[in-house]
C-alpha distance (Angstrom), angle and dihedral (degrees) to the residues before:
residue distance angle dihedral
X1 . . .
X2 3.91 . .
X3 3.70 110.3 .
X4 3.89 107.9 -127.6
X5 3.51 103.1 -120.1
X6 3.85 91.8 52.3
X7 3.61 86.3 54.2
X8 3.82 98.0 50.3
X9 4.03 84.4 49.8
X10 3.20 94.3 54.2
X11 4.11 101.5 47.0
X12 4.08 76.5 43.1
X13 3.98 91.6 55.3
X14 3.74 93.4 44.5
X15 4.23 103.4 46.0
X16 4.09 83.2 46.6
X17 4.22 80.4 53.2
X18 3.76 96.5 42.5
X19 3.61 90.4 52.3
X20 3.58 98.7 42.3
X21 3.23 87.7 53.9
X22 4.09 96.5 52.6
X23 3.65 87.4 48.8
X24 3.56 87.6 57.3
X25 3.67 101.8 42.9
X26 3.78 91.0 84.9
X27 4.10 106.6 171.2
X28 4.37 106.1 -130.4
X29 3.43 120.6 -118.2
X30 3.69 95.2 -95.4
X31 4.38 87.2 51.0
X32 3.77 89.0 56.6
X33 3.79 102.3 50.3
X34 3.74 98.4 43.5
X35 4.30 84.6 47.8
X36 4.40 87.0 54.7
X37 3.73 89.8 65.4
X38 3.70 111.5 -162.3
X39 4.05 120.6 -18.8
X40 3.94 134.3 -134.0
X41 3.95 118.1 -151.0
X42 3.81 113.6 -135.8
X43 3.74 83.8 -141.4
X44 4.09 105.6 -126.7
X45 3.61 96.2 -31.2
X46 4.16 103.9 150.3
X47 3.70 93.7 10.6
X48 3.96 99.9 115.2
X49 3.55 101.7 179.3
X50 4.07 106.6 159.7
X51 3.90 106.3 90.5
X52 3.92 100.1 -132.7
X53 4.11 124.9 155.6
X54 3.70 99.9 -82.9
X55 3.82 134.9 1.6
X56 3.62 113.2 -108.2
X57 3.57 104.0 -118.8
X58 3.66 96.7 -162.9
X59 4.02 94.6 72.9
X60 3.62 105.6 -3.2
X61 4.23 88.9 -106.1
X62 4.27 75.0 -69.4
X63 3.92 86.2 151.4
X64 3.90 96.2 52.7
X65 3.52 79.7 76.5
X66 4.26 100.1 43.0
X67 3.37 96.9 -108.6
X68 4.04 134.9 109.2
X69 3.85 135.4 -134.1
X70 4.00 109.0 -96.0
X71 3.47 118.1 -118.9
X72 3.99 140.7 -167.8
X73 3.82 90.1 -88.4
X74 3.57 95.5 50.1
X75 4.27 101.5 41.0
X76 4.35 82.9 36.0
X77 4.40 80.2 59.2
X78 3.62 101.6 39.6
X79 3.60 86.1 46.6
X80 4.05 91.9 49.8
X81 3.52 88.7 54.9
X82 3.78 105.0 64.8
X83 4.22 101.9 -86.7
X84 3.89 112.2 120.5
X85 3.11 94.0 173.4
X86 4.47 138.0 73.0
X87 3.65 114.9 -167.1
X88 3.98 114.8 179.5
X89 3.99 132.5 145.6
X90 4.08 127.9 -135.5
X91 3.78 126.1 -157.8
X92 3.74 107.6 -173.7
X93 4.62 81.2 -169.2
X94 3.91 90.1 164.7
X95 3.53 97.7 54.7
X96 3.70 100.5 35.4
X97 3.82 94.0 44.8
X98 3.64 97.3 44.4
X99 4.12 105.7 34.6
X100 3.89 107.2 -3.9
X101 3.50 95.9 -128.2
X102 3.90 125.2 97.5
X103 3.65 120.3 -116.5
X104 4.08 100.5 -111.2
X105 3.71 89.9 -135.9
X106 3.13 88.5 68.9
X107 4.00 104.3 46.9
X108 3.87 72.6 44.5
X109 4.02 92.2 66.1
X110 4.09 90.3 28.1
X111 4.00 82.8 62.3
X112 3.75 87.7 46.6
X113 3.63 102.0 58.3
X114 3.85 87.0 39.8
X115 3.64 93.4 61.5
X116 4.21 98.3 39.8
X117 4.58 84.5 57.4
X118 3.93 79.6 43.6
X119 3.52 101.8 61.3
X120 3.89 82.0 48.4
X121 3.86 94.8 72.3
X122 3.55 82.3 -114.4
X123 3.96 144.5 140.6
X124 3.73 132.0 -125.6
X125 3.59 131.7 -159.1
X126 3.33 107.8 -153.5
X127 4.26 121.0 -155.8
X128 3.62 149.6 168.0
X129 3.49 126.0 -141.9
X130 4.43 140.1 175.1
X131 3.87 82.9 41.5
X132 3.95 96.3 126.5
X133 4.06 87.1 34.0
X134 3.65 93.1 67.6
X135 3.91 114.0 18.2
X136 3.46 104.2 57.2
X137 3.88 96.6 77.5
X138 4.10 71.4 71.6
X139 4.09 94.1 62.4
X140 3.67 115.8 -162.2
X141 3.86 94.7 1.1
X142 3.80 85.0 69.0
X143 3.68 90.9 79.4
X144 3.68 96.1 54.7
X145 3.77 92.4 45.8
X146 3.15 88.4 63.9
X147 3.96 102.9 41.0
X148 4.35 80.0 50.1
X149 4.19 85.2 49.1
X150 3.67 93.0 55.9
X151 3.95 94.4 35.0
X152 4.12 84.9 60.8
X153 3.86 94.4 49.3
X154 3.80 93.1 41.6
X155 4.01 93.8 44.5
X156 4.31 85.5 41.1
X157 3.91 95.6 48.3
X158 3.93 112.1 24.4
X159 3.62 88.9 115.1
X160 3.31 105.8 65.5
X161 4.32 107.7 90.7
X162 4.06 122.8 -118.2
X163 3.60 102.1 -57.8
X164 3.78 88.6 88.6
X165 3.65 112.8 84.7
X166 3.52 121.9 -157.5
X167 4.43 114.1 -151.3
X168 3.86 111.1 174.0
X169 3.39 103.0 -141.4
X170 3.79 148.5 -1.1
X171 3.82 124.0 -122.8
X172 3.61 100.4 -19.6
X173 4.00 123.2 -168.0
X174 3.92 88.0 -172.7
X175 4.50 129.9 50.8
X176 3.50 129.7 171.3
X177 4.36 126.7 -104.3
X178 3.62 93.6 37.9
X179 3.97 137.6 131.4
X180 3.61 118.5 -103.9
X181 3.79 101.4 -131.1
X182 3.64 88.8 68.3
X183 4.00 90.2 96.1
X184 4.18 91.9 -151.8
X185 3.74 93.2 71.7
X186 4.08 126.0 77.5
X187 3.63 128.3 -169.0
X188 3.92 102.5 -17.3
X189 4.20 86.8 -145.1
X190 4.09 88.0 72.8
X191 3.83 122.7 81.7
X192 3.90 99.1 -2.3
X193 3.74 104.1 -167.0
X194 4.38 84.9 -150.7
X195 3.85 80.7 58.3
X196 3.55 93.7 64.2
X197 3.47 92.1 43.0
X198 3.76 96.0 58.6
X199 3.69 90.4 44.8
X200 3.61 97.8 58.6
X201 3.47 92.9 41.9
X202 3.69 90.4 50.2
X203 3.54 95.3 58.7
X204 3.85 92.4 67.5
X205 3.76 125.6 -159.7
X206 4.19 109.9 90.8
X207 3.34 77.7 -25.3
X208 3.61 96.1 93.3
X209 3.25 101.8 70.1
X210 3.71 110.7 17.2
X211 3.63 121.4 139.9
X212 4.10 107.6 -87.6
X213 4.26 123.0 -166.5
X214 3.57 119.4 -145.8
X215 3.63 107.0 -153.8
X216 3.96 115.3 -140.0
X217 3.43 126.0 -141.5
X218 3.49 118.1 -44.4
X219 3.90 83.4 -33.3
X220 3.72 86.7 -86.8
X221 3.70 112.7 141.6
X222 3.63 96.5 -153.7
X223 3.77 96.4 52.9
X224 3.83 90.6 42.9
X225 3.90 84.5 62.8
X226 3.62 82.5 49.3
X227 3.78 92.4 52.0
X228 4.19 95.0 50.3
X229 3.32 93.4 48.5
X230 3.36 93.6 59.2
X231 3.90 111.9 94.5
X232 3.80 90.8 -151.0
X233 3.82 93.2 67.8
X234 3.54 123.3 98.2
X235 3.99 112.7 -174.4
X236 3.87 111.9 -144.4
X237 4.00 121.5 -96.7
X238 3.51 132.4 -127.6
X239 3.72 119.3 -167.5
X240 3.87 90.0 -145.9
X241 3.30 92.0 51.7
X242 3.72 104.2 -137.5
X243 3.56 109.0 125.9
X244 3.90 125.0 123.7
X245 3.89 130.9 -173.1
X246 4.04 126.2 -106.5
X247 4.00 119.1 -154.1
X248 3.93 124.9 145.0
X249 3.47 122.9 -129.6
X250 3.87 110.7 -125.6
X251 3.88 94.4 149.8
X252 2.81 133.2 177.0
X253 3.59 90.6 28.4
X254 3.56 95.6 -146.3
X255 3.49 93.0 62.2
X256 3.94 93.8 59.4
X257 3.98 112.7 71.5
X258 4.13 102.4 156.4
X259 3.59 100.1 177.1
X260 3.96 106.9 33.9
X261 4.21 137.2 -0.8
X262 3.77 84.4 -138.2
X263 3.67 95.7 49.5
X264 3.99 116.3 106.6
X265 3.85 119.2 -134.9
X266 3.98 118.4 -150.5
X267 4.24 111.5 -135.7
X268 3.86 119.9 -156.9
X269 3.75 127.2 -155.2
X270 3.99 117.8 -153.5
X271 3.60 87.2 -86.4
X272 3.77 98.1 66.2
X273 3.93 95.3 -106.6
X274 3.45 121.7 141.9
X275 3.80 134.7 -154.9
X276 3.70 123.0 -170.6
X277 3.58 113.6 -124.1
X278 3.68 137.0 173.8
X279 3.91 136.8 -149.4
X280 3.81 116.0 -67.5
X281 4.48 105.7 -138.6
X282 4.07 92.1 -133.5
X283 3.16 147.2 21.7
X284 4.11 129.4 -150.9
X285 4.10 108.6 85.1
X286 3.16 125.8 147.2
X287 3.82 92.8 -105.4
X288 4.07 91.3 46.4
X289 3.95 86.9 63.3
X290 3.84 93.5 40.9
X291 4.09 86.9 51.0
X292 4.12 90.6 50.0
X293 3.99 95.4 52.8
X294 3.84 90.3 39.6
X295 3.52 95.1 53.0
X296 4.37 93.6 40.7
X297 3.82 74.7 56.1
X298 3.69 94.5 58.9
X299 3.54 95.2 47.7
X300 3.58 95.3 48.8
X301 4.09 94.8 44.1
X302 3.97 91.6 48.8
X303 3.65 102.8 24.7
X304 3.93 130.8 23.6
X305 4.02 88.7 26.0
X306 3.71 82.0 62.3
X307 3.99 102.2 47.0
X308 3.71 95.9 -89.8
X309 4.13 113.1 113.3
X310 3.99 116.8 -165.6
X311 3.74 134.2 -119.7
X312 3.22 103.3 -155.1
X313 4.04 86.9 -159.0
X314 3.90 99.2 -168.2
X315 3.96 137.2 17.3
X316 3.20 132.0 144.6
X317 3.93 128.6 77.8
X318 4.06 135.4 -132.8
X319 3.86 99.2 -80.3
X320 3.81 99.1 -136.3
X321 3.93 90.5 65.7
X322 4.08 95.0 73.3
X323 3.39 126.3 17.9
X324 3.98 105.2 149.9
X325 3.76 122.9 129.5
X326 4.18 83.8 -17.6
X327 3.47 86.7 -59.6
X328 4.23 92.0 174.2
X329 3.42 100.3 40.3
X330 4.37 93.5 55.1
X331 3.91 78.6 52.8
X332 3.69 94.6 51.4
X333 3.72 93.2 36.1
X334 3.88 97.4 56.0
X335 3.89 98.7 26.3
X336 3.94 92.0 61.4
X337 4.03 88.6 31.4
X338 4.12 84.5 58.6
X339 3.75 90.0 44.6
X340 4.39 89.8 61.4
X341 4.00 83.9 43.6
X342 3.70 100.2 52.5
X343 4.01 110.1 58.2
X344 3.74 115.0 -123.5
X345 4.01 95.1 21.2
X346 4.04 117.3 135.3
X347 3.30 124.1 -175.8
X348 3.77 133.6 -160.6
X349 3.44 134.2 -170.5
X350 3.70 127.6 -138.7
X351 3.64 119.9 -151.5
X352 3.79 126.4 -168.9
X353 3.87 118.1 -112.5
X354 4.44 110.6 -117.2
X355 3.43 94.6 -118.5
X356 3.91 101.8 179.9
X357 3.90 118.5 -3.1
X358 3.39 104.0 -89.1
X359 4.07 105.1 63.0
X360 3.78 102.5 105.0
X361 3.71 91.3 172.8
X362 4.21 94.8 101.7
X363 3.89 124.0 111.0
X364 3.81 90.0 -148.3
X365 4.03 130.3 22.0
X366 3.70 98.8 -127.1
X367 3.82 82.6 -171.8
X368 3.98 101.3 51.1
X369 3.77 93.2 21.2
X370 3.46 88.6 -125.9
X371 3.92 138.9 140.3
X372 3.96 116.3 -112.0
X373 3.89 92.2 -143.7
X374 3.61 124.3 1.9
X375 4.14 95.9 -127.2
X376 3.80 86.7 68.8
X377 4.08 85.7 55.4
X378 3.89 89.3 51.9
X379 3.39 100.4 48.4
X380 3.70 99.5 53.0
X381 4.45 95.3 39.0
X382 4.27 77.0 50.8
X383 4.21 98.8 50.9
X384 3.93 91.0 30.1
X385 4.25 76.8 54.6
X386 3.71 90.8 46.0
X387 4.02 94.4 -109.2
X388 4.03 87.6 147.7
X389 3.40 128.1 169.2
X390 3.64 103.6 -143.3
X391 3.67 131.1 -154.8
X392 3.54 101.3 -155.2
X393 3.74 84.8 64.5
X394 4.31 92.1 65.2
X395 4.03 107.4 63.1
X396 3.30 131.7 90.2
X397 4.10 134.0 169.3
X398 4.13 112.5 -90.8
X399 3.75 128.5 128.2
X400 4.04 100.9 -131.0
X401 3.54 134.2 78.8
X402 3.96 119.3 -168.9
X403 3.88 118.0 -169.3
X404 3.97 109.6 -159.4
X405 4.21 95.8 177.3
X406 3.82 122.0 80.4
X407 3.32 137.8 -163.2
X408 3.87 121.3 -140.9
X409 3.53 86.7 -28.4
X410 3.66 99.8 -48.0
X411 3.97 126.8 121.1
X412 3.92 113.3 -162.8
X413 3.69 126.8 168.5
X414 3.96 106.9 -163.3
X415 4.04 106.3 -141.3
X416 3.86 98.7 -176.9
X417 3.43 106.3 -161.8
X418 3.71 100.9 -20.6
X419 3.61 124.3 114.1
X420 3.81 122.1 -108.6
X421 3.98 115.9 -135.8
X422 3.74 100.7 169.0
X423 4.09 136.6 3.7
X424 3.57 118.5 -152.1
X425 3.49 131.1 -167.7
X426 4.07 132.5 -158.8
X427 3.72 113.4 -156.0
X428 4.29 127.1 173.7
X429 3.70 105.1 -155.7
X430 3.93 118.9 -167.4
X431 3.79 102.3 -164.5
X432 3.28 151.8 37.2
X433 4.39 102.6 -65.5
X434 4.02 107.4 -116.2
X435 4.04 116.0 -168.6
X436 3.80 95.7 -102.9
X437 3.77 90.0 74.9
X438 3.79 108.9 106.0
X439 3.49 128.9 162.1
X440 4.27 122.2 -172.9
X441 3.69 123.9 -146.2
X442 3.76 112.2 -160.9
X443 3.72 126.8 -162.0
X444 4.18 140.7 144.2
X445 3.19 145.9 -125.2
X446 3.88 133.8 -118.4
X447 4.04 87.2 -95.2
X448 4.00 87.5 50.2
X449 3.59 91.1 -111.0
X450 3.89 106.6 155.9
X451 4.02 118.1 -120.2
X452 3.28 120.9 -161.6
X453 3.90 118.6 -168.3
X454 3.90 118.4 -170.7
X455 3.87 112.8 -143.2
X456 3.67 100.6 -160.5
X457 3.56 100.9 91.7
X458 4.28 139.6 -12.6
X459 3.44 121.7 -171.3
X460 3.70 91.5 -9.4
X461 3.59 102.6 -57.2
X462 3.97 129.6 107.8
X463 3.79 99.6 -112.7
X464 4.10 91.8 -137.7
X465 3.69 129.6 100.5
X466 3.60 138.8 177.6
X467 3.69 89.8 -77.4
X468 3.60 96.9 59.1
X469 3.77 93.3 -138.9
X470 3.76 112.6 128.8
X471 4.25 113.1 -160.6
X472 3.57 126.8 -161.1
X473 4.00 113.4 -162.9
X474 3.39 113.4 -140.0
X475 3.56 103.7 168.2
X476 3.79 91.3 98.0
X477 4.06 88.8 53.8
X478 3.51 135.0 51.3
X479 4.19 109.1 -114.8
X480 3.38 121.6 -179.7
X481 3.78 150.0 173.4
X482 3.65 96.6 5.0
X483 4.40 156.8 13.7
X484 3.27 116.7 -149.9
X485 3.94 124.1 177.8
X486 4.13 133.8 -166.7
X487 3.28 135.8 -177.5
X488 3.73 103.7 -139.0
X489 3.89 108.6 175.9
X490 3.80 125.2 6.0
X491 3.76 99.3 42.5
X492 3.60 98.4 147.7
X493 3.34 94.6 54.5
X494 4.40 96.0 54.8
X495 3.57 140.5 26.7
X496 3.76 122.6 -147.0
X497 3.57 101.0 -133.2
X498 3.92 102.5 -175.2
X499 3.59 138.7 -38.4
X500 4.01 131.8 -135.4
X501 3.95 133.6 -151.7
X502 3.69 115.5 -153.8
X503 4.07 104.8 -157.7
X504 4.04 128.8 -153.2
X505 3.74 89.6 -117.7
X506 3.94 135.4 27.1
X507 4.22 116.8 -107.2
X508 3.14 145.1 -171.8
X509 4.07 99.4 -74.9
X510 4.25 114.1 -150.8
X511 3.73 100.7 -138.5
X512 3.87 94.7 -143.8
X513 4.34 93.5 171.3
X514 3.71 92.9 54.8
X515 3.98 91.8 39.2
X516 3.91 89.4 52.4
X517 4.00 103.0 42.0
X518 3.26 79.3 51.1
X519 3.82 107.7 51.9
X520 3.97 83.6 45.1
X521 3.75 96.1 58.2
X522 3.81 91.5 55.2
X523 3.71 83.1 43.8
X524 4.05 86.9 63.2
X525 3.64 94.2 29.3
């Protein structure tokens, strides 16, 4: 028989091994963001921003900004509906302004809403926001502020395991390592995202390597892509390597009016101009889906593929904007769809707060704890259940592209890089064809030199038959990029009904009809 003592030394050896071994068994970056599922913003809650006397330590001034404290009803029902994940920001302005040091009642009731998502088995992003709005009347002492802000939370929560996220900042117009002619960025000393790094690093305990988001610029997913591709930036390092990337995903733009369908919205390129744009009534084109999957695919090329997962901190927009053909559902249903197909893709939704009784614009009744309209329920119980629609699913190998939609009159077919052989365009006329009909088919070259081909006559002949289907040979010339056609004169006598690109070579064809019909019957399922 085993002598006692041997066994005790033994057991002994082998707990100290099993827990070496979870200490050890850190998850990466990528690990932890595809484990938080999809996220739901609190909205504001916690994020006092108005400097008054006092804070209101009853609800953190949480209704100056229309929303309500969460409770164990509400988190218990967001969490029964698929979301694993809380993301909400605090700002704590009146103590950090005035003293630097947080009022303990309120870590106290930061700890307290921490532990209630806890005991949920789920994750919390945790953020700050309004820092830059109200500490730089305080110059360079605004950077240590905020290095002291973060060294409180960090010192105040490092016990608590990898559930709690850490993301910098919220919304920033400013980042650190970047060259000065990009107008967005100030001083480059204030708010250096490898300063919060080091901070929270510093403060040991889980800590050390906890899952940190660097915000990009302004959140903006455009002007992020902006921001990488600019060889002057340097993004921060983190020996533990467990840092992922924040943006929100407003896009297009157009589509995104938060305060007003009649308000315009102002779109810059990287060269500073603007265009003045306003809100488009649906969403679900052809070119909508083809703009989702191509930017997923920029993410995943330039981001996850190289260790860095996305928060995608906010989508989602106030649901009495577009209602046409279930225009925000399809957006819901394929953007968080995308997010389970792409590795290392979170996605959080951002409700509005009810600020008086009569907004009916929210996703989820923070004060009723009750769904707005029961298709938004199903579709996040079916992706949190992996019913996904996947992309990847809808291609297949063909060499033409038709586009049946038009915009004020225009059809285009966007070829990328492709090469254009022939043009073809379908055309229901509905009497007799005078000469003032023209219609102009716009293309260009591999230089990006525009061509412009009138289809009224060639050579002396009407180019239009009894099929109605004009061609333009390109085989001869190089087209590129685009086909674009207009009906200039003569529109009430014709509709353009579609128009087809033949390429040089076959590809790998997005079959947006199929992808769509079927994205709407899970909608109704």
């Amino acid at each position: 028989m085993f002598n006692l003592d041997i066994i005790l030394v033994i057991f002994f050896f082998f707990s100290l091994l099993i827990n070496y071994l979870k200490f050890n068994s850190k998850k990466s970056a990528l690990q932890i963001v595809n484990d938080m599922g999809i996220g739901y913003n609190l909205g504001n809650t916690y994020n006092c921003c108005n400097l008054i006397e006092e804070n209101n330590l009853e609800n953190e001034d949480i209704k100056l900004l229309g929303t309500t404290l969460p409770t164990k009803n509400l988190l218990k029902e967001i969490r029964k509906n698929g979301f694993k994940t809380i993301r909400f920001q605090i700002s704590y302005n009146n103590d950090i302004f005035n003293n630097n040091i947080i009022n303990s009642e309120l870590i106290e009731k930061l700890k307290e809403l921490i532990n209630m998502i806890s005991k949920l088995d789920m994750y919390l992003i945790l953020s700050i926001k309004h820092t830059k709005q109200y500490w730089d009347t305080e110059g360079k002492n605004a950077k240590d502020k905020y290095i002291n802000f973060w060294k409180q939370i960090a010192n105040e929560l490092l016990n608590y395991d990898e559930h709690l996220v850490f993301e910098s900042n919220y919304e920033i117009g400013y980042l650190a390592y970047i060259d000065k002619t990009y107008n967005y960025y100030e001083d480059k000393d204030y708010y250096l995202s490898q300063d919060f790094i080091n901070t929270i690093r510093d403060s040991g305990g889980n800590n050390i390597d906890r899952l940190l988001i660097i915000p990009m610029l302004n959140s903006d997913y455009d002007l992020s892509r902006i921001l990488f591709e600019n060889d002057e930036y340097k993004f921060p390092k983190d020996s533990y390597n467990k840092l992922a990337i924040s943006i929100n995903y407003y896009f297009p733009l157009q589509d995104y009016s938060s305060s007003n369908i009649l308000d315009s919205i102002k779109l810059y390129d990287k060269n500073g101009n603007s265009e003045e744009v306003y809100p488009l009534m649906e969403w679900g084109s052809s070119q909508n889906y083809k703009n989702m999957i191509s930017n997923f695919n920029y993410m995943k090329q330039n981001f996850t593929d190289k260790g860095f997962p996305i928060i995608i901190g906010e989508v989602g927009i106030p649901n009495d904007y577009i209602k046409k053909d279930n225009s925000i559902e399809q957006l819901l249903y394929a953007l968080f769809s995308m997010s389970y197909e792409y590795d290392g893709i979170l996605p959080c939704l951002w409700d509005i707060p009810i600020v008086s009784s009569k907004d009916k614009n929210f996703y989820f009744n923070k004060e009723n704890n009750e769904w707005s309209n029961y298709k938004y329920q199903n579709i996040f119980n079916k992706i949190s259940k992996g019913k996904l629609v996947k992309s990847i699913n809808y291609y297949y190998q063909t060499n033409l592209e038709t586009e049946e939609n038009s915009y004020n009159g225009y059809h285009t077919v966007y070829s990328g890089v492709k090469r254009i052989i022939k043009i073809f365009i379908n055309v229901n006329f509905f009497v007799h064809i005078n000469d003032h009909i023209v219609m102009t088919v716009y293309s260009s070259n591999k230089a990006s030199n525009e061509l412009e081909f009138n289809l009224k006559e060639k050579d002396g002949k009407r180019q239009y038959d009894s099929t109605s289907i004009f061609t333009i040979d390109g085989s001869e010339i190089e087209l590129y990029f685009y086909a674009q056609v207009a009906a200039w004169f003569g529109e009430e006598y014709m509709i353009i009904n579609n128009i087809t690109i033949q390429y040089e070579e076959s590809y790998l064809h997005f079959d947006y009809n199929s992808y769509k019909s079927i994205i709407l019957k899970e909608i109704d399922s």
